[in-house]
Backbone bond lengths (Angstrom), bond angles and torsions (degrees), N, CA, C in turn:
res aa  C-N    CA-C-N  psi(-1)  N-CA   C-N-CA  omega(-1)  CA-C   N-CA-C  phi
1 X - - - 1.445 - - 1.533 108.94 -
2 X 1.458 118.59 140.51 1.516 115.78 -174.57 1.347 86.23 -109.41
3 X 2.100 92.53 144.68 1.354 99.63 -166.18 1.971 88.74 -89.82
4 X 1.277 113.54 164.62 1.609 135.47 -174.54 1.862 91.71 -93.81
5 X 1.328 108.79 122.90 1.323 132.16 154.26 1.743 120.80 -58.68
6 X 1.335 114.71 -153.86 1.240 105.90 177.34 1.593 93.63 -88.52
7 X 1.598 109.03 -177.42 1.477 119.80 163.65 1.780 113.92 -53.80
8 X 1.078 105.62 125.76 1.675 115.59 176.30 1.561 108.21 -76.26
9 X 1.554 113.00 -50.68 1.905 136.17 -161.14 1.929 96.97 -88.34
10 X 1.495 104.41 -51.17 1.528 98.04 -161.64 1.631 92.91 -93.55
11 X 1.777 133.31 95.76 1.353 172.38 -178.68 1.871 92.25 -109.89
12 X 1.890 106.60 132.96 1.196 100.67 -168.83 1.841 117.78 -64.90
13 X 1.604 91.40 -9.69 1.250 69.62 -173.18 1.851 123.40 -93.62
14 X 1.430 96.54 9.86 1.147 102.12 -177.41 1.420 101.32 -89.64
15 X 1.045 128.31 -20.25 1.726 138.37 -158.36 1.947 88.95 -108.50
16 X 1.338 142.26 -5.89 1.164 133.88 152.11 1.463 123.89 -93.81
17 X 1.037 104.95 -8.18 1.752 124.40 157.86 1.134 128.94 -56.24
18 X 1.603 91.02 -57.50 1.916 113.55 -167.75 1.720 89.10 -67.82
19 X 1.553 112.98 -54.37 1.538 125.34 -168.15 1.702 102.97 -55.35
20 X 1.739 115.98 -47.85 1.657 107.80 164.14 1.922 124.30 -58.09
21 X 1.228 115.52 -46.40 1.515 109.96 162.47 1.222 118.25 -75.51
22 X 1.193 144.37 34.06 1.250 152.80 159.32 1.728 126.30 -118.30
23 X 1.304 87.06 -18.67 1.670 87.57 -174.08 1.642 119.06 -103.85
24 X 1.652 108.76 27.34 1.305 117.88 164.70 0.962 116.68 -83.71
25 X 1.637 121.35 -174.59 1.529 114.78 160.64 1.144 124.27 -74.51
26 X 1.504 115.44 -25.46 1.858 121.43 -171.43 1.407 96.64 -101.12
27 X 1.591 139.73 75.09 1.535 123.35 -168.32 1.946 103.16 -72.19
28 X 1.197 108.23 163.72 1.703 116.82 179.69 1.768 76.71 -82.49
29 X 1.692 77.37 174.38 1.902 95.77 -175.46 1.674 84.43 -115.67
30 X 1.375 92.37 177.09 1.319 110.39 178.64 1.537 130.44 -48.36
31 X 1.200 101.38 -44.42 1.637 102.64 168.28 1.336 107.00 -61.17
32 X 1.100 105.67 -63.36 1.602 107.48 -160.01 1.565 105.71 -48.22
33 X 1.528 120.04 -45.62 1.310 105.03 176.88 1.731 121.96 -75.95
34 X 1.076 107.16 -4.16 1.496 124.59 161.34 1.272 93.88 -53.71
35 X 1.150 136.00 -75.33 1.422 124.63 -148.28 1.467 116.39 -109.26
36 X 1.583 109.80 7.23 1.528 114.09 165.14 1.856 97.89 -85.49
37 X 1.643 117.30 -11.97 1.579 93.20 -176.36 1.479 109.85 -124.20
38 X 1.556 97.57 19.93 1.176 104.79 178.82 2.335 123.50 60.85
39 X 1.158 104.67 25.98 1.140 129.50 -169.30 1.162 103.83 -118.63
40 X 2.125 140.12 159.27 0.911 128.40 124.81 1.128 150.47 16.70
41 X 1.358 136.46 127.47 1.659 117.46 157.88 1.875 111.30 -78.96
42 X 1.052 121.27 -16.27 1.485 149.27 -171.83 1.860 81.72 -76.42
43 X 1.174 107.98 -65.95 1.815 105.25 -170.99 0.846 118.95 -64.73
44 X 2.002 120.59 -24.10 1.134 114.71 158.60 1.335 137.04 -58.47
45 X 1.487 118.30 -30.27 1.145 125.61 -150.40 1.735 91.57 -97.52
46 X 1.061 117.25 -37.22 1.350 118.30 163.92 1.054 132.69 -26.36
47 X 2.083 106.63 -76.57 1.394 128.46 144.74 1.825 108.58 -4.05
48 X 1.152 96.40 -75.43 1.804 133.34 -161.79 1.992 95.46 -49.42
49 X 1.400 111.38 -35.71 1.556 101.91 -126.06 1.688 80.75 -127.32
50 X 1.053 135.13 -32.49 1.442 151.90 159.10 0.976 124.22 -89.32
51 X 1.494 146.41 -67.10 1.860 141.91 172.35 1.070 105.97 -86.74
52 X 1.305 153.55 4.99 1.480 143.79 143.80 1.196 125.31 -87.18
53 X 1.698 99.37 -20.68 1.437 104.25 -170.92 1.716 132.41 66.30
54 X 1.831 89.33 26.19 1.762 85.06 -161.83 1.588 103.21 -110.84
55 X 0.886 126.29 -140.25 2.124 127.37 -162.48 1.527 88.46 -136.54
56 X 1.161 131.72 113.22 1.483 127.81 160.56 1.456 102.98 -69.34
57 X 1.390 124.34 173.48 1.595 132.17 -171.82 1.197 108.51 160.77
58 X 1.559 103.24 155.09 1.678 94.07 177.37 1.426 149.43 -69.29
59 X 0.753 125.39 -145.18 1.776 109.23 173.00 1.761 94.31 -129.36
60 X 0.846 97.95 152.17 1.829 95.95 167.27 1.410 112.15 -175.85
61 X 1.520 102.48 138.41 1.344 116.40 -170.08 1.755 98.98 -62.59
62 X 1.668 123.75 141.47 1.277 113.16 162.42 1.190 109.84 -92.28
63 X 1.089 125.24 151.34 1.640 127.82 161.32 1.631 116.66 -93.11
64 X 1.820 100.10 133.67 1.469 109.16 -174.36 1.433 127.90 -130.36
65 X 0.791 135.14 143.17 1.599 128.92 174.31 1.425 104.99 -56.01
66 X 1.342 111.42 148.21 1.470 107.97 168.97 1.703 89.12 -127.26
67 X 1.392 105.46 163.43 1.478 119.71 -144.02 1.849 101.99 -83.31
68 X 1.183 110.15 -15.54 1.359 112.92 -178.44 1.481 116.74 -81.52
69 X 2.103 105.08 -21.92 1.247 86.02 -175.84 1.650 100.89 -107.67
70 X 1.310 100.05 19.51 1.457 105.48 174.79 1.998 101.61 -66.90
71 X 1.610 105.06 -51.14 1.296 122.31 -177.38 1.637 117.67 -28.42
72 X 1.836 89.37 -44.97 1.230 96.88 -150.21 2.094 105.00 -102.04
73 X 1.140 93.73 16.05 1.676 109.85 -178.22 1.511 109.77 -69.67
74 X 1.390 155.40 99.46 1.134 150.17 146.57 1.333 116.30 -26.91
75 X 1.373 108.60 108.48 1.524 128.82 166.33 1.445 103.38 -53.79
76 X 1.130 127.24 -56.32 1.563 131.99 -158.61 1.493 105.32 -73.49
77 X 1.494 117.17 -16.08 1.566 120.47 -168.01 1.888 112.80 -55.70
78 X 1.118 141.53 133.98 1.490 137.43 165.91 1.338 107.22 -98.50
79 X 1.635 106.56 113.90 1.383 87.49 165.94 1.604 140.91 -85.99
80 X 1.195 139.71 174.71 1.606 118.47 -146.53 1.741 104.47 -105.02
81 X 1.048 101.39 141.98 1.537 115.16 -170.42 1.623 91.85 -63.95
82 X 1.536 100.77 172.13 1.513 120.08 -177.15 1.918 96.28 -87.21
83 X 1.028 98.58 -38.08 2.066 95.67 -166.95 1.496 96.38 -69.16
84 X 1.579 136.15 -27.72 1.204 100.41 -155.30 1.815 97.01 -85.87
């Protein structure tokens, strides 16, 4: 078995990169920074999950009310039971 050296891919400055596109409010997902650093998504998550110390996970759109169709929601509506 060959023993593993230090990291070859995760170099600080690649791992202060990932940490600068990450620390907005809208962060890229894994691919995307896959291929903005020309690295892995596997190296990303590494980066991510070991020298940041952070939780990789997916991305997912939330779903929200928007206020117009809040307007237009019937108060009086019932919604329908599972038995009938």
């Amino acid at each position: 078995m060959k023993l593993r050296g230090s990291p070859k891919l995760r170099i600080p400055s690649l791992v202060a990169a990932v940490e600068k596109n990450l620390s907005g409010p809208n962060p890229l997902n894994g691919s995307a920074l896959s291929l903005k650093h020309g690295v892995s998504a596997t190296t990303i998550a590494d980066v991510i999950s070991q020298d940041l110390e952070g939780k990789v996970r997916k991305k997912c759109r939330v779903h929200a009310r928007r206020c117009s169709r809040e307007k237009n929601r019937n108060p009086f509506r019932q919604t329908r039971s599972i038995n009938q």
